[in-house]
BALOBA-1460 file (C-alpha; in Angstrom, 3 decimals):
// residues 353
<rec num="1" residu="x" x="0.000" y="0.000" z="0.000"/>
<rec num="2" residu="x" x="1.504" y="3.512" z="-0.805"/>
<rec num="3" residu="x" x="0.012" y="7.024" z="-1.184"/>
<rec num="4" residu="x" x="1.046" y="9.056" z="-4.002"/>
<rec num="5" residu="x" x="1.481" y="13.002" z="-4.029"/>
<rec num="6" residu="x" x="2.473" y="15.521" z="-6.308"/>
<rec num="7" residu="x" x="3.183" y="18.283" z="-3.936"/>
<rec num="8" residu="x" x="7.276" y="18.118" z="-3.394"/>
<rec num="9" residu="x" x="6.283" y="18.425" z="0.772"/>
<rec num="10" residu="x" x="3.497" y="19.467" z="3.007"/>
<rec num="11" residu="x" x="1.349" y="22.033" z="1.895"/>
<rec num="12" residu="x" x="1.463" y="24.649" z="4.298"/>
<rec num="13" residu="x" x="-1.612" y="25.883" z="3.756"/>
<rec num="14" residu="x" x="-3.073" y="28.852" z="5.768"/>
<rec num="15" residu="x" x="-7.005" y="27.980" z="5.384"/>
<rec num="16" residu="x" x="-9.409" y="27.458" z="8.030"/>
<rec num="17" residu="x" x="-11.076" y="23.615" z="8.048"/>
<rec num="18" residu="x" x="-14.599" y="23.351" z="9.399"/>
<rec num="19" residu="x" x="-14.819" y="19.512" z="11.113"/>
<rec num="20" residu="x" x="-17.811" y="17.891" z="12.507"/>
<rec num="21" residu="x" x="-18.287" y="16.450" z="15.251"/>
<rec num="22" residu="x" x="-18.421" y="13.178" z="13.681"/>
<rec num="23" residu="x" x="-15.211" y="13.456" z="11.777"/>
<rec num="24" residu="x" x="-13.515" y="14.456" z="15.233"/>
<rec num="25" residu="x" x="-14.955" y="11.084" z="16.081"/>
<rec num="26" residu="x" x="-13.538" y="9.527" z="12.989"/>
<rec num="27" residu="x" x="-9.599" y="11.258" z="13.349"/>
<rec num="28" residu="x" x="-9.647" y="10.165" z="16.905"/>
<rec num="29" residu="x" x="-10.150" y="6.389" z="16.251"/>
<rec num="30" residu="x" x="-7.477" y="6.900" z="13.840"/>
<rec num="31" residu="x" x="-4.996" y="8.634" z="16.444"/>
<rec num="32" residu="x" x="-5.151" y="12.179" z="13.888"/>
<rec num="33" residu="x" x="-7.111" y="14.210" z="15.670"/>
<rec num="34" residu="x" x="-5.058" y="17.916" z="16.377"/>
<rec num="35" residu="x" x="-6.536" y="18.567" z="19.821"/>
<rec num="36" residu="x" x="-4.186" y="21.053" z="20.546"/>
<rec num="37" residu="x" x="-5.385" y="23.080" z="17.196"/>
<rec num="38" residu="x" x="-9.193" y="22.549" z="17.246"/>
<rec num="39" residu="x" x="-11.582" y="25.462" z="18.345"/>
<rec num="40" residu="x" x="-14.872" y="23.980" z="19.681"/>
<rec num="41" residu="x" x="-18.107" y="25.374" z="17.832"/>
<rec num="42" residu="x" x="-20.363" y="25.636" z="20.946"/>
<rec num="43" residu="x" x="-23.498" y="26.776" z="18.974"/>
<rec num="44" residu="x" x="-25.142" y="28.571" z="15.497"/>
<rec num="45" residu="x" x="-26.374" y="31.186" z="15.018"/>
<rec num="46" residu="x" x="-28.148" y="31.387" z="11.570"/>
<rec num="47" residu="x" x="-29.841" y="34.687" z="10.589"/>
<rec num="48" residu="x" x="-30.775" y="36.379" z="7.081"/>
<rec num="49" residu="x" x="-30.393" y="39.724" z="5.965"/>
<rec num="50" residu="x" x="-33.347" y="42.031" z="5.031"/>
<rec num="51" residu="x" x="-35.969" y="39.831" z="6.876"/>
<rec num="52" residu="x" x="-37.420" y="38.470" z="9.962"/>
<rec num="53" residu="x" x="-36.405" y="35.023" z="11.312"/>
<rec num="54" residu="x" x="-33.597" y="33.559" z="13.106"/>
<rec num="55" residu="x" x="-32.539" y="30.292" z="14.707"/>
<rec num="56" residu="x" x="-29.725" y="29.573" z="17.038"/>
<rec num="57" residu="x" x="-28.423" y="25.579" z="16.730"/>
<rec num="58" residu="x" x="-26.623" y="24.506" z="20.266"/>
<rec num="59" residu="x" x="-24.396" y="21.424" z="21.028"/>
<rec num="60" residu="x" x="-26.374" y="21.316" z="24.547"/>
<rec num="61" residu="x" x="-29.137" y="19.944" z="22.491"/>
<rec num="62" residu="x" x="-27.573" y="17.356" z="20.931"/>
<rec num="63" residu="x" x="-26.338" y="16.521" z="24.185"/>
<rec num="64" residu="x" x="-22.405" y="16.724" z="22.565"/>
<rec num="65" residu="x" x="-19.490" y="19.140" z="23.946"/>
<rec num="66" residu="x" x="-19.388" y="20.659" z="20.304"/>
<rec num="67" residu="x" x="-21.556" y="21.108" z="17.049"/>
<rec num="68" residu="x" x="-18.306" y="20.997" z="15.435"/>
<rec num="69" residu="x" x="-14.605" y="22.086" z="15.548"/>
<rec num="70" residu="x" x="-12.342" y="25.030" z="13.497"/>
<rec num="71" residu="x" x="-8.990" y="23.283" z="12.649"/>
<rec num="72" residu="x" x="-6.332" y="24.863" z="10.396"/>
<rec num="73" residu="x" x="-4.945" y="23.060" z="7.465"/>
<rec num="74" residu="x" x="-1.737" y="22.496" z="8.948"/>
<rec num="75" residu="x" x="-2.250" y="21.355" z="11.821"/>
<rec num="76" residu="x" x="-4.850" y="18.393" z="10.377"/>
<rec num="77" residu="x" x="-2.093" y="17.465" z="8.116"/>
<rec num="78" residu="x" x="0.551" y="17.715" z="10.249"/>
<rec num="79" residu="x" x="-1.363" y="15.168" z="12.549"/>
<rec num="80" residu="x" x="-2.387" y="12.427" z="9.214"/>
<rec num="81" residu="x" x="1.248" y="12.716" z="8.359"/>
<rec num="82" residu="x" x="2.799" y="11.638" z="11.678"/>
<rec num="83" residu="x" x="0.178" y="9.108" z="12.104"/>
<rec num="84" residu="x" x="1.100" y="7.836" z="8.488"/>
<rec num="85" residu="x" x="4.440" y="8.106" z="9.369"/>
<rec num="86" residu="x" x="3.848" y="5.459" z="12.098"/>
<rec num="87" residu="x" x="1.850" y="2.942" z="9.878"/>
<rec num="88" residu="x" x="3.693" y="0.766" z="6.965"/>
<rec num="89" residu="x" x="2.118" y="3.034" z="4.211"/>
<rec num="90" residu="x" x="4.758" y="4.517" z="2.013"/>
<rec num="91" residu="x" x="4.339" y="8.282" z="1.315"/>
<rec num="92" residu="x" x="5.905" y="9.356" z="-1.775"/>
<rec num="93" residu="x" x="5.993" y="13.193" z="-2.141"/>
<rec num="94" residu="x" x="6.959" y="14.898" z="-5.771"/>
<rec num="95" residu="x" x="5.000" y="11.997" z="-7.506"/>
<rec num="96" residu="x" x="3.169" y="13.675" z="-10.402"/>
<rec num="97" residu="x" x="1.313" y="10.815" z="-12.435"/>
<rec num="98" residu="x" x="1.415" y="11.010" z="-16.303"/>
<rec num="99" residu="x" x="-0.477" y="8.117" z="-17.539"/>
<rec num="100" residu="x" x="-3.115" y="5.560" z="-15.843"/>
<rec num="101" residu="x" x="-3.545" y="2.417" z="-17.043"/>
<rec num="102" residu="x" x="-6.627" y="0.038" z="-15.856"/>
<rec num="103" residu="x" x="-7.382" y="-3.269" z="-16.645"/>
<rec num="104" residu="x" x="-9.661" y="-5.974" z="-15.740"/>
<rec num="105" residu="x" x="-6.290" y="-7.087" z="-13.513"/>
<rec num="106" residu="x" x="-4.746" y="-4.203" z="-11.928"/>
<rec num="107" residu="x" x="-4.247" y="-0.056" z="-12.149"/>
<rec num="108" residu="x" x="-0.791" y="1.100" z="-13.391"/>
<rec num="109" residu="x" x="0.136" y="4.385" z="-13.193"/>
<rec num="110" residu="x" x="3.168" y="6.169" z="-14.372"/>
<rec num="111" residu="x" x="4.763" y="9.108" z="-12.981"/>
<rec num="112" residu="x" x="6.803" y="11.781" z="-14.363"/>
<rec num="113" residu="x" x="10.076" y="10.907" z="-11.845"/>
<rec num="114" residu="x" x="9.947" y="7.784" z="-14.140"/>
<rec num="115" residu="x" x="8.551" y="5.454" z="-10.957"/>
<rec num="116" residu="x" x="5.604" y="2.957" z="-11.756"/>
<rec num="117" residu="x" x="2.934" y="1.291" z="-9.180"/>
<rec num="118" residu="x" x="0.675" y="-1.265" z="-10.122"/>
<rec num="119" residu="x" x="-2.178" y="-1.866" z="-7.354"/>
<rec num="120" residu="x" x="-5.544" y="-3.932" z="-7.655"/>
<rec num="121" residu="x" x="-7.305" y="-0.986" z="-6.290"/>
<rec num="122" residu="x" x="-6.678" y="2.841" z="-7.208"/>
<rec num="123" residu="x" x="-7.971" y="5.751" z="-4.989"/>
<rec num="124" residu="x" x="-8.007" y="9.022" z="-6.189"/>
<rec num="125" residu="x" x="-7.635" y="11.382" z="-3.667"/>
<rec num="126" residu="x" x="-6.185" y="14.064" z="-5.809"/>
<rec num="127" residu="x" x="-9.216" y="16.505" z="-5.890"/>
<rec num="128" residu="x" x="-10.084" y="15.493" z="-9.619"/>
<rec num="129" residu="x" x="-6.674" y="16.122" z="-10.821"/>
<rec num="130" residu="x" x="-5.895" y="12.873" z="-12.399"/>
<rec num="131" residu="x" x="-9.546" y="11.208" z="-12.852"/>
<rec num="132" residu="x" x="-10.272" y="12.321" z="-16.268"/>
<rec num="133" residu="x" x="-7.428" y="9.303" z="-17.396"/>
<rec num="134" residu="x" x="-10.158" y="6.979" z="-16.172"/>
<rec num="135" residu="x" x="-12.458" y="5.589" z="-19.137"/>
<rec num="136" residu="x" x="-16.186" y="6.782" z="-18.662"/>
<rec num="137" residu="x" x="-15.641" y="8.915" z="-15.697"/>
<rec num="138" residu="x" x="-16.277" y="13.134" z="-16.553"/>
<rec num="139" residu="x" x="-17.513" y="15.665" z="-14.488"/>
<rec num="140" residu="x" x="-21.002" y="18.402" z="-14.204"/>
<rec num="141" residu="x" x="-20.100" y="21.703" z="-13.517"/>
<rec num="142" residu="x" x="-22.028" y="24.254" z="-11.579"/>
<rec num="143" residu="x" x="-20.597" y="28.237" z="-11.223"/>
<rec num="144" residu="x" x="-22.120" y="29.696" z="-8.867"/>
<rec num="145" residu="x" x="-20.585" y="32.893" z="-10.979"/>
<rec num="146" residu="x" x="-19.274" y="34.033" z="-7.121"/>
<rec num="147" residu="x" x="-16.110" y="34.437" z="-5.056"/>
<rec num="148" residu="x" x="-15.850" y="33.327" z="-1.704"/>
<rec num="149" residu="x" x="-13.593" y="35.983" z="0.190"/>
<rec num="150" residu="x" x="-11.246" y="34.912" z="3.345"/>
<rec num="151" residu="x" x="-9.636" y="36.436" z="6.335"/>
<rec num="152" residu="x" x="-9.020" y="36.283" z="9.921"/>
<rec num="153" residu="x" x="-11.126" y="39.080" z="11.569"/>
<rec num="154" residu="x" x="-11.634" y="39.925" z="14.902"/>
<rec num="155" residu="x" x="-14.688" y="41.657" z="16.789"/>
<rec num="156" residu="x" x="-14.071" y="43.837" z="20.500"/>
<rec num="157" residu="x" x="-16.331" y="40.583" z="21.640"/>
<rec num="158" residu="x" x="-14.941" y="37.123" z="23.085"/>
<rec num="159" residu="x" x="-16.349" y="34.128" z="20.278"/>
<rec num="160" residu="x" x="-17.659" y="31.939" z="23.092"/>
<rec num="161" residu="x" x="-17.350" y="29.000" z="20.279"/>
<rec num="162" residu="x" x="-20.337" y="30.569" z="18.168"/>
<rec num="163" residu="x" x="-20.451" y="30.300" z="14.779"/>
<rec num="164" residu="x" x="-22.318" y="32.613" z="12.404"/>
<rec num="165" residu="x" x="-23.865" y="32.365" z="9.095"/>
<rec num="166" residu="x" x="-25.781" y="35.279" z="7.446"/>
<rec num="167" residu="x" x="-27.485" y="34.763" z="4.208"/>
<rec num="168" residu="x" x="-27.709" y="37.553" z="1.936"/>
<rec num="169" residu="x" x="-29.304" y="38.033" z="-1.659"/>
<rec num="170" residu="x" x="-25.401" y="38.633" z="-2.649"/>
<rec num="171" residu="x" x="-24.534" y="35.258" z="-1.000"/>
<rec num="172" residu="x" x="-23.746" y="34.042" z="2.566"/>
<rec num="173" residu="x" x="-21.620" y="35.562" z="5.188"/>
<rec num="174" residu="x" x="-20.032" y="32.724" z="7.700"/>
<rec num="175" residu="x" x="-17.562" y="33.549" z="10.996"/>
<rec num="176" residu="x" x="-16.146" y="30.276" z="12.691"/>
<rec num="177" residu="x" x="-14.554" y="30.554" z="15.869"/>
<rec num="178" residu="x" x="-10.840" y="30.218" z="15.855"/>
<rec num="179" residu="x" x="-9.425" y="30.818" z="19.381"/>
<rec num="180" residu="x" x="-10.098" y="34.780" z="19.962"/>
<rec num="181" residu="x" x="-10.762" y="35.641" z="16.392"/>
<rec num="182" residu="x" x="-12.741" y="34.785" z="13.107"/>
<rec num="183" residu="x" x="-12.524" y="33.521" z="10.346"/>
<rec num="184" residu="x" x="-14.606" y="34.897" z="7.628"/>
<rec num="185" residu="x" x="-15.778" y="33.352" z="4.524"/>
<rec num="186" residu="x" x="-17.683" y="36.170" z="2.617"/>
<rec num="187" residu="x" x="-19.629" y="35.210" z="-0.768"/>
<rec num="188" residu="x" x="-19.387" y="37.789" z="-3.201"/>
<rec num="189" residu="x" x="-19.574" y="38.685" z="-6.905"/>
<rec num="190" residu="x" x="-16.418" y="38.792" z="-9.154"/>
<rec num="191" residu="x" x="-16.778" y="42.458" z="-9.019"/>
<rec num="192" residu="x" x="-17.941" y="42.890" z="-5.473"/>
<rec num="193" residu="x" x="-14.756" y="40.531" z="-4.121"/>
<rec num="194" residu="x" x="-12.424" y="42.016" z="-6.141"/>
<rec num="195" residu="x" x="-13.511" y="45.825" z="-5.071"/>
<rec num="196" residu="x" x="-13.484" y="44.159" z="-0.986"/>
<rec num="197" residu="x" x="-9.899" y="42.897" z="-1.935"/>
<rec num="198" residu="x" x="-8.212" y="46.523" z="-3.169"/>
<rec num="199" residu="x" x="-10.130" y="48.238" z="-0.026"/>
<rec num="200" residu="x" x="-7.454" y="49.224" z="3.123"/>
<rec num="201" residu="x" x="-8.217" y="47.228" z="6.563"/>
<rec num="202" residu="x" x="-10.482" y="50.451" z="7.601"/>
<rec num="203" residu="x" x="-12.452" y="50.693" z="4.786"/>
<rec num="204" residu="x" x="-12.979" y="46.581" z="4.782"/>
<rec num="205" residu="x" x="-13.958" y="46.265" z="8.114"/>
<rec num="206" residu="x" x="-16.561" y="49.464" z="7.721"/>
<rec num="207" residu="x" x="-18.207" y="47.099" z="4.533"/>
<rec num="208" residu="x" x="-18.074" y="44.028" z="6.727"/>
<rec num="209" residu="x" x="-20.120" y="45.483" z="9.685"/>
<rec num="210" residu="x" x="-22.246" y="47.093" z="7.007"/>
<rec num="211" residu="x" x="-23.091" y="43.981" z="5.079"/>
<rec num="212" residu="x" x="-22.961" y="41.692" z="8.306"/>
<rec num="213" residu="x" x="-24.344" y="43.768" z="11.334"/>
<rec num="214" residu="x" x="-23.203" y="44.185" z="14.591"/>
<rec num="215" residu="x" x="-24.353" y="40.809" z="16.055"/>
<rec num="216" residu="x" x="-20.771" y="39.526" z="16.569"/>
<rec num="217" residu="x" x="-19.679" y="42.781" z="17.844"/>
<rec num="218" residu="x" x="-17.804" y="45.409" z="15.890"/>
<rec num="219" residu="x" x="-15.358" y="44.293" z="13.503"/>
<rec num="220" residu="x" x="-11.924" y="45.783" z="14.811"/>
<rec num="221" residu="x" x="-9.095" y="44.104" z="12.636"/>
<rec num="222" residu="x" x="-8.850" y="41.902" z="9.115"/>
<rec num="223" residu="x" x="-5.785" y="39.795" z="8.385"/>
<rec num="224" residu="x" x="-4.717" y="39.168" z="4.726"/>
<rec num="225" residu="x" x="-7.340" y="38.374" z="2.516"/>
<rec num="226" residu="x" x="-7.896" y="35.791" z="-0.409"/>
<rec num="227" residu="x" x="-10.339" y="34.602" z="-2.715"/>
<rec num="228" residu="x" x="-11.649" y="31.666" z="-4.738"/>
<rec num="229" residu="x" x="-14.193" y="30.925" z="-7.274"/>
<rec num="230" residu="x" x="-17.443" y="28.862" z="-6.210"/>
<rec num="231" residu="x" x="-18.604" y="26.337" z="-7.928"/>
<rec num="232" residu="x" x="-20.372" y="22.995" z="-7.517"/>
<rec num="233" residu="x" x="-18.667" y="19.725" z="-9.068"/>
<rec num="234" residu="x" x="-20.041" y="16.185" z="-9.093"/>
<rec num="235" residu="x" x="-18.717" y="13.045" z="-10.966"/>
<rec num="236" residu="x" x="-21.079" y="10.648" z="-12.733"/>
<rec num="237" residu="x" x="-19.597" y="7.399" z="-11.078"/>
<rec num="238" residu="x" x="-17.943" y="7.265" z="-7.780"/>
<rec num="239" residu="x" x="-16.441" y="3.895" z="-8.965"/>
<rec num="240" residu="x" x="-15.110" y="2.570" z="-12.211"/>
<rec num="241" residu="x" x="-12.315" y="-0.900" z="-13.298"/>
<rec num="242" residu="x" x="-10.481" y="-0.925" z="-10.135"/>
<rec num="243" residu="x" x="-10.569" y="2.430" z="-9.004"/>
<rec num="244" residu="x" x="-12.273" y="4.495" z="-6.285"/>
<rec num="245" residu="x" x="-12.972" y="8.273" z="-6.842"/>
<rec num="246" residu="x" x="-13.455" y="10.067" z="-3.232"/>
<rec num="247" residu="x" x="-13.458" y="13.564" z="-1.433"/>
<rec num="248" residu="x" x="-13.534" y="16.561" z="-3.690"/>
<rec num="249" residu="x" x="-12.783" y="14.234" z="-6.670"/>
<rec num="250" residu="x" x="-15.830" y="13.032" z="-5.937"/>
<rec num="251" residu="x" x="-18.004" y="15.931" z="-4.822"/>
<rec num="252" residu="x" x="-16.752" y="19.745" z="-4.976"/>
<rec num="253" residu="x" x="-19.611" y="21.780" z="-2.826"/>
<rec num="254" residu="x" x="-20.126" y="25.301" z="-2.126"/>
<rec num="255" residu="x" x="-18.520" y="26.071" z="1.449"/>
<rec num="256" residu="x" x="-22.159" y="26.803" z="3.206"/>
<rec num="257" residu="x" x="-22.814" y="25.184" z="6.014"/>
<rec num="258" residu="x" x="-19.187" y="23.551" z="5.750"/>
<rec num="259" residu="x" x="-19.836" y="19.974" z="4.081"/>
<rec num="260" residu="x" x="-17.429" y="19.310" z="2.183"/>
<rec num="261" residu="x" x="-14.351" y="17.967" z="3.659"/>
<rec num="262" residu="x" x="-16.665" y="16.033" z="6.585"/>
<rec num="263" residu="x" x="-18.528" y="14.287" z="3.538"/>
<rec num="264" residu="x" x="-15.316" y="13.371" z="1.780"/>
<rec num="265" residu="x" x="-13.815" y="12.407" z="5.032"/>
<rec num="266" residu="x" x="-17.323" y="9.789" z="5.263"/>
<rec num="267" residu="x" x="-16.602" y="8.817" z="2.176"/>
<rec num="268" residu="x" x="-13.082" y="7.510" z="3.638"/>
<rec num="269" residu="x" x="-14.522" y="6.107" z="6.225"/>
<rec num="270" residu="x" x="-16.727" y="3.820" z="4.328"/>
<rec num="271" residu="x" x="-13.631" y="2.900" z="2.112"/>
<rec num="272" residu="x" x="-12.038" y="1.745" z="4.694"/>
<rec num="273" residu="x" x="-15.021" y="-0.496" z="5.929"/>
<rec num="274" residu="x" x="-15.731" y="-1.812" z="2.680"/>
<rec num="275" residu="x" x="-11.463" y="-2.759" z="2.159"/>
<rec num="276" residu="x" x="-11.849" y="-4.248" z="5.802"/>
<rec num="277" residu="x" x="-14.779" y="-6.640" z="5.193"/>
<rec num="278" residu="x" x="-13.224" y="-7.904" z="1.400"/>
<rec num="279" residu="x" x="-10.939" y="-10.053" z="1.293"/>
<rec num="280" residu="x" x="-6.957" y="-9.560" z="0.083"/>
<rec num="281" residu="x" x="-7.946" y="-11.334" z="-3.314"/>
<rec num="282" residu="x" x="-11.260" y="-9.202" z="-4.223"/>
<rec num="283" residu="x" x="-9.778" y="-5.953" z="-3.665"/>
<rec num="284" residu="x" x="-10.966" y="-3.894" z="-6.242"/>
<rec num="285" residu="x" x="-13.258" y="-6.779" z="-7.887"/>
<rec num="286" residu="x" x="-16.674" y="-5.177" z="-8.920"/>
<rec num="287" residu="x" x="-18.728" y="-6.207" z="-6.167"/>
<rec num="288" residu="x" x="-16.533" y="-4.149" z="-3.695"/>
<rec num="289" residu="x" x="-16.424" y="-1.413" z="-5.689"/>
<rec num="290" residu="x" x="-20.474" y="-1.655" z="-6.373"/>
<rec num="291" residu="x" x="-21.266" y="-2.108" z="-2.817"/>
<rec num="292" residu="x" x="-19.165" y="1.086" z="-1.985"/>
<rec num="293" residu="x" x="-20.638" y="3.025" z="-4.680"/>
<rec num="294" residu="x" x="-24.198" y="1.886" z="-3.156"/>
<rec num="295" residu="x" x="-23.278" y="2.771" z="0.582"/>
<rec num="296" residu="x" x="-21.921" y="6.746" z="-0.157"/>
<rec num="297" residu="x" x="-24.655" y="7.193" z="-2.792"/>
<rec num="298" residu="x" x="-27.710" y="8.452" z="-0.691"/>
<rec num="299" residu="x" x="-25.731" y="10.785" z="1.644"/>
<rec num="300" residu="x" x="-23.322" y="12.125" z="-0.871"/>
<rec num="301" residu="x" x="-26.702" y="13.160" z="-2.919"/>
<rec num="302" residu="x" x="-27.805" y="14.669" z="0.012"/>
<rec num="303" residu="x" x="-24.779" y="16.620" z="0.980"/>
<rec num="304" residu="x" x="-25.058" y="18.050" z="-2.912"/>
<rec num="305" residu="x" x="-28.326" y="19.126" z="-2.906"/>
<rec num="306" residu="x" x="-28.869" y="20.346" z="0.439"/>
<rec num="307" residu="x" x="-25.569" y="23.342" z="0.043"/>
<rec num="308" residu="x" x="-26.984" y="23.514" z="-3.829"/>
<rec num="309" residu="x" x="-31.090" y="24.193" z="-2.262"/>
<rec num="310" residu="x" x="-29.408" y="26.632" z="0.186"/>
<rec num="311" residu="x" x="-27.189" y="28.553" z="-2.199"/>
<rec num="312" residu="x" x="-30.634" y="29.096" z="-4.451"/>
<rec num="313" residu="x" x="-33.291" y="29.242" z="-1.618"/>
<rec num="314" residu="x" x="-31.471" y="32.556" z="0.049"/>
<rec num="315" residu="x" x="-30.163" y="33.944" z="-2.944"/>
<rec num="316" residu="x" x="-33.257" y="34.035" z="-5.112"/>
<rec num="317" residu="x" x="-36.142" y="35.903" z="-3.232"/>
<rec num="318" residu="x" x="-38.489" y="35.207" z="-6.628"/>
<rec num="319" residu="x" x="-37.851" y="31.018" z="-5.964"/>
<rec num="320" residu="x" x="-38.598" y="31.568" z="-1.990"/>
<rec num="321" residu="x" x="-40.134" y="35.007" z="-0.164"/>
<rec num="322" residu="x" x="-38.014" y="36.734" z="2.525"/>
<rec num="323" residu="x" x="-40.896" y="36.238" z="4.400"/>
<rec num="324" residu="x" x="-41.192" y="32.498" z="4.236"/>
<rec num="325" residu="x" x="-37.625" y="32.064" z="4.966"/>
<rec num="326" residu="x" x="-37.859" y="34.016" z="8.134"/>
<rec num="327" residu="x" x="-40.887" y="31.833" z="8.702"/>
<rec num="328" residu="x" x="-38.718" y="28.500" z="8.267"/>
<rec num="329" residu="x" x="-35.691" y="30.285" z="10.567"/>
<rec num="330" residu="x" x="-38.200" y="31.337" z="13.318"/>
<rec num="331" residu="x" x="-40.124" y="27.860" z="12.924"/>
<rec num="332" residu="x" x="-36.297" y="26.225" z="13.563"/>
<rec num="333" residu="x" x="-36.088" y="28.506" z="16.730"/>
<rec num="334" residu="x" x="-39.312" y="27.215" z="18.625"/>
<rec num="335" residu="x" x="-39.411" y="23.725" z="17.223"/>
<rec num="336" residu="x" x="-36.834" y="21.762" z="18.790"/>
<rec num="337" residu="x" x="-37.262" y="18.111" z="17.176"/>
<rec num="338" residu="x" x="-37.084" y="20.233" z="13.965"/>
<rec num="339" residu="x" x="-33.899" y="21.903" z="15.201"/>
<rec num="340" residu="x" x="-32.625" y="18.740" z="16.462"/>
<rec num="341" residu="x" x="-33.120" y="16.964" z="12.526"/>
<rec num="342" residu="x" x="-31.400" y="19.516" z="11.189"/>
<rec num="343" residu="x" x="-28.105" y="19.630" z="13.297"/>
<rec num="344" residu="x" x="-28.131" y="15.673" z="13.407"/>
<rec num="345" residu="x" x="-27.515" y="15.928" z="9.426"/>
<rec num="346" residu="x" x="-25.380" y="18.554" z="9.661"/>
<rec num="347" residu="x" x="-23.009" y="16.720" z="11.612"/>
<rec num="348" residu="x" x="-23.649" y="12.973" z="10.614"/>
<rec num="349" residu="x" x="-24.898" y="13.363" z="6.956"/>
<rec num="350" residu="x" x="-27.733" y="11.037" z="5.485"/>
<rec num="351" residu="x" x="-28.398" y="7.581" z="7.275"/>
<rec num="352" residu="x" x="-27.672" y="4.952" z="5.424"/>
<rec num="353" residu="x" x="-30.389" y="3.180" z="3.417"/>
């Protein structure tokens, strides 16, 4: 068993992960979870602009010390490195595959330092970088036609582990805890983003408490700021001969409500149940790769269409009326069962069929 990168080294990247509950579960049975890096998300507080309605999600009512934690990028890889470190997996960094070859047998791939690795069953990890060598497998493309903007901010308030998302009819506007500050994820047009990006820290913060209100407190600092396009990306088979497509490869989602990375790491999860339960000799055979498919299917459709329905639902006030979204928000609020449903999918996804 080996995994195969193309970075030269760890990444080093500066972004803010949102983790569930759940996948803290997960990383803890498999000795990677960053404790000394996570900020617990004690509640949510979910509000729209323009309108009536608001509903506050807490972990005290799903009876868990946290919705959810902020972790940074580093520090989650630092902690799956070491761990991998301690396991007989090789780790080959600077491994840039050029060619993928799949038969009935075995995967071969080639890579560009000249090294080849044959396996009976390929994962791709890779975040849809290599998948389109695979016969049958393509991609459906959604842009949102928005930008998501970044930065640590900070508020003359203390966090107190709550978590913040605002929708807007320009997009949502999210703050995760992390430690004593923020960090922002601000949905934008090209043109918006890009004017938010030129503007000096002053002038940024006065927009942000503008657009956002003053329910976190008043915005007193910004860090550096970045941004990325938005877009929604699903495969048309999870599976094909011998290989395994998972993670953003798989499914690349809008950041609201953070799904992403805790479906993709579910979708590990189950990989690793279904390699458990098959044995050595049917590794990648089509009935492992079939029953996987079948397992992820329902809560990977989920996790697409529920950040796709609430991209469109907040966005669009002809599809639903400010009013009747305040109405579902304030209906959230007194109805806890309702409340309840909602968080329980948040952090665990779809049950299984």
């Amino acid at each position: 068993m080996a995994v195969f990168e193309a970075r030269g080294g760890p990444s080093n990247d500066q972004r803010t992960l949102a983790l569930s509950h759940a996948s803290r579960g997960f990383l803890e049975e498999a000795r990677a979870w960053p404790a000394a890096s996570a900020t617990p998300i004690a509640s949510i507080h979910i509000s729209q602009q323009g309108g009536p309605g608001r509903t506050v999600i807490e972990a005290s009512d799903q009876g868990l010390p946290a919705l959810g934690y902020t972790v940074p990028f580093g520090a989650l890889e630092a902690s799956l490195q070491a761990r991998l470190r301690e396991s007989p997996v090789e780790v080959a960094f600077g491994q840039s595959c050029e060619a993928i070859t799949v038969t009935r047998d075995a995967a071969t791939l080639r890579f560009a330092s000249g090294r080849e690795a044959q396996a009976k069953l390929l994962v791709l990890a890779d975040g849809g970088a290599n998948s389109s060598r695979i016969p049958g497998i393509s991609y459906e493309t959604k842009d949102y036609g928005q930008l998501a903007l970044t930065a640590a901010v900070r508020t003359d308030r203390a966090t107190l582990g709550r978590a913040y998302e605002r929708f807007t009819p320009l997009g949502p506007v999210a703050l995760l805890p992390v430690e004593e500050r923020f960090a922002l994820v601000w949905t934008a047009t090209p043109e918006e983003a890009k004017r938010l990006m030129a503007l000096e820290e002053g002038a940024f913060l006065a927009a942000l408490q503008e657009h956002f209100g003053d329910r976190a407190g008043r915005f007193v600092s910004a860090g550096p700021r970045a941004a990325f396009p938005l877009r929604l990306r699903t495969v048309n088979s999870t599976v094909a001969l011998r290989t395994v497509i998972v993670g953003n490869a798989a499914q690349a989602l809008h950041p609201i409500a953070g799904q992403g990375l805790n479906l993709g790491l579910r979708d590990a999860v189950e990989l690793v149940e279904a390699i458990t339960a098959t044995a050595p000799d049917a590794l990648g055979s089509d009935a492992m790769l079939f029953a996987y498919r079948d397992a992820r299917r329902r809560d990977a459709a989920r996790g697409v269409a529920f950040t796709d329905f609430l991209v469109s639902a907040f966005a669009d006030r002809r599809r639903i009326p400010t009013w009747l979204r305040g109405l579902a928000l304030a209906a959230l609020d007194v109805v806890p069962p309702a409340r309840q449903l909602l968080a329980d999918r948040m952090i665990h996804g779809a049950p299984a069929p």
